[in-house]
C-alpha positions, 0 to 999 in steps of 0.5 A: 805069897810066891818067891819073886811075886813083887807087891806094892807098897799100897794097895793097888795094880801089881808092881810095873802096871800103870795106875786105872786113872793112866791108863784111862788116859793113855787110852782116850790119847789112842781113841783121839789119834785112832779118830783123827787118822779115820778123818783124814782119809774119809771122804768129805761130809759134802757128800752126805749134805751136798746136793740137798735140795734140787739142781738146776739143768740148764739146756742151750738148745731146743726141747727135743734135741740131741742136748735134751735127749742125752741130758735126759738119759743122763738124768736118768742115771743121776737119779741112781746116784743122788737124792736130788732131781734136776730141774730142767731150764730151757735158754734156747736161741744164738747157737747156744750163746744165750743158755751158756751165758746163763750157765756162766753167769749163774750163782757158783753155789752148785745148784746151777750146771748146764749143758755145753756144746763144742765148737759153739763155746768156743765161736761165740766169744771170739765172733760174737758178743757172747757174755761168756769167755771159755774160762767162766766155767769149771768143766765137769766132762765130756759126754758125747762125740757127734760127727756132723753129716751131710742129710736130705730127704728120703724123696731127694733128688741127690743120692751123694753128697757130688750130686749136693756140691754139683747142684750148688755149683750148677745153681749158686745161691739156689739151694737152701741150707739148714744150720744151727746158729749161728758161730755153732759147730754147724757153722764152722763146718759150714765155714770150712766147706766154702773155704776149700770150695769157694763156689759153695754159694748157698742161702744159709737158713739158722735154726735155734736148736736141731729140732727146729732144723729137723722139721725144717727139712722134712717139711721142705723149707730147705733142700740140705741139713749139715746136722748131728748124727744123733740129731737124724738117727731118730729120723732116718725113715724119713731122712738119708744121710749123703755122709759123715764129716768124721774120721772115719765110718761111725759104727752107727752108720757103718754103710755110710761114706765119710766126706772124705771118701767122697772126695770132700776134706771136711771133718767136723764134729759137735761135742757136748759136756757138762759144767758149772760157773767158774767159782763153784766150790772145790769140793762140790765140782769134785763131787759132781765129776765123781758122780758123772763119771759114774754114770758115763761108765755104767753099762745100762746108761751105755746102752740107753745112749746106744739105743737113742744113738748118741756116740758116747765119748767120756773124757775128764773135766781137766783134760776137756779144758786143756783141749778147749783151750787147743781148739780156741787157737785153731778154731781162731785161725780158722775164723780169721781166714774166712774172713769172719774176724779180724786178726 
């Protein structure tokens, strides 16, 4: 034995160290905090169990239309992401009104999302009986920006959108319009150009979805479309757009005047987004917003969006409903001043 080496009184761990039995249990304390903090910085299980089985996809408009065709580059990229496929339903018919009530009505379990275009949400509760108000959803975001243009045939007469308005001027009631509708975002545009021209007297023909209307003008059933920018970039051997009702030129088509350039005040655009019932669970909303999120910043879905010309726009599920809630009002004043509801 050492001087100063200290020994038991009993056999055991030198003099100062904790019995085999304590530290044992000290060290399950440590295993057990060490786990609890690992926990609450963890993302939640639902993402390892949620979606397990397919997701409904439900579309308000027409199969073939600019909605279907950038659900479907979207779905493209889920796929990347989740497990589950889409299964895509079709509630086409009233400018939308008929496949946003479904979206708003279905079962908040996560299994039902849809597609959501804008101003359409937001017209059909206020001039309509649409089953839906602008808070039934739970909004995931925005994915698209789609100035309105001003289209004709390639073989029409008029060359600018002047030739269109001095044609209707010269022959009120004569010209034939294409719209989706109607209270779509087709239909406010529509609304705005005979508030600030009060001789734009047309016949207004509605269509479910824009490829009924695209059909509609090239097989001559109407003279003029007021319709998407994507909804004529697949076309445009066939079709000549007059002009863009957006704030500026749009980089897909930058020889092309806005309204504005042209003399006419209109700026009109048509936004579309995604969104679930209003109740669904906290945790699956957040999952799909991460997820969507994603895909809109990734740079082959950009491009496949560019390819197919759909003007991307991302924007957040929150801050798409603070600005929905703004539109309501302006959108609201603008109905009660054409006329098209009461105060």
């Amino acid at each position: 034995m050492q001087i100063g080496q200290r020994v038991p009184l009993t056999g055991g761990a030198p003099y100062g160290a904790l019995p085999q039995h304590q530290e044992q249990y000290m060290m399950k304390i440590f295993l057990i905090a060490v786990s609890a903090l690992v926990l609450l910085h963890a993302p939640p299980l639902l993402a390892a169990t949620y979606p397990d089985k397919p997701v409904n996809m439900i579309i308000a408009f027409t199969a073939g239309g600019s909605s279907d065709v950038q659900a479907r580059i979207m779905q493209k990229y889920w796929n990347k992401h989740v497990n589950q496929q889409w299964v895509f339903v079709y509630k086409t018919g009233a400018g939308g009104a008929i496949g946003f009530g479904e979206i708003a009505k279905a079962r908040p379990d996560g299994y039902t999302i849809g597609g959501l275009n804008l101003p359409h949400l937001i017209i059909q509760p206020l001039a309509q009986s649409a089953q839906f108000s602008i808070e039934d959803f739970a909004y995931i975001c925005q994915v698209v920006n789609d100035p309105q243009a001003v289209v004709v045939r390639k073989d029409s007469p008029f060359k600018t959108v002047r030739d269109v308005f001095d044609s209707v001027k010269a022959n009120p009631g004569k010209m034939k319009l294409g719209l989706v509708g109607p209270n779509s975002g087709h239909h406010l545009m529509f609304l705005d150009v005979q508030g600030k021209y009060d001789y734009f007297k047309v016949a207004e023909i509605f269509y479910k979805g824009a490829a009924d209307q695209n059909v509609a003008l090239l097989g001559g059933e109407i003279d003029v479309m007021f319709g998407n920018l994507n909804d004529v970039m697949r076309s445009l051997d066939q079709m000549r757009v007059l002009a863009l009702a957006g704030e500026k030129r749009n980089d897909f088509l930058p020889d092309v005047p806005t309204m504005r350039e042209q003399g006419f005040d209109i700026v009109s655009d048509i936004r579309r987004g995604f969104a679930a019932p209003k109740n669904i669970d906290k945790n699956q909303l957040e999952y799909l917003r991460e997820v969507f999120k994603k895909i809109c910043m990734d740079p082959e879905y950009l491009q496949d969006m560019k390819t197919a010309g759909q003007p991307s726009e991302y924007m957040d599920g929150e801050p798409l409903y603070k600005y929905i809630k703004e539109q309501n009002a302006i959108i609201k004043a603008a109905l009660i001043k054409s006329g098209t509801i009461k105060q």
